[in-house]
N, C-alpha and C positions, 0 to 999 in steps of 0.2 A: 420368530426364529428364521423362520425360512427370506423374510428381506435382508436380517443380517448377512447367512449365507449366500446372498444374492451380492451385496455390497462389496464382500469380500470376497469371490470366487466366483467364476464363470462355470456355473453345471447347468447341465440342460433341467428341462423342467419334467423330464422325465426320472431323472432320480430323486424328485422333492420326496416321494414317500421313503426312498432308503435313506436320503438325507435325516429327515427329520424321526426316523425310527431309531437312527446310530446317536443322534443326541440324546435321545429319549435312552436307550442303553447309558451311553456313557454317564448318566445322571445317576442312574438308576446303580449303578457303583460306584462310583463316587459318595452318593448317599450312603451304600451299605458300608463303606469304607470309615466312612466317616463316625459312623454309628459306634462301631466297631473298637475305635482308635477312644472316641471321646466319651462316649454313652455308656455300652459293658464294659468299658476296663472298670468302670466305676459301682460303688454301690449303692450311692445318695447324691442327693443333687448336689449336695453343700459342698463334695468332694469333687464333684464334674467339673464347679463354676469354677474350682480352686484350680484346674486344671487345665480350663479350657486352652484353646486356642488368641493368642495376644492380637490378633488383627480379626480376630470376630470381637464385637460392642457384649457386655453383657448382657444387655434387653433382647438382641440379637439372638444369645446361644441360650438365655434360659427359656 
């Protein structure tokens, strides 16, 4: 992640650990987010898959 951020943005090499801790956050909600939306709304898988998301694969989201 951090040569990505490097690719696309000129930060010193002193922010690598804040860098790479804010992605590790923003993940880290995004996931809960995601849970949230697709996983507890639901009661069974069978009603999740029915439900999912159209640009995640099935094999993907079960």
């Amino acid at each position: 992640m951090w040569e990505y951020v490097l690719e696309k943005y000129d930060v010193p090499y002193a922010a690598k650990t804040w860098v790479l801790k804010a992605i590790g956050n923003a993940y880290k909600v995004h996931k809960c987010r995601f849970k949230k939306k697709h996983f507890y709304a639901y009661k069974d898988n069978k009603t999740r898959l029915m439900n999912r998301p159209k640009n995640i694969p099935v094999d993907d989201f079960s």
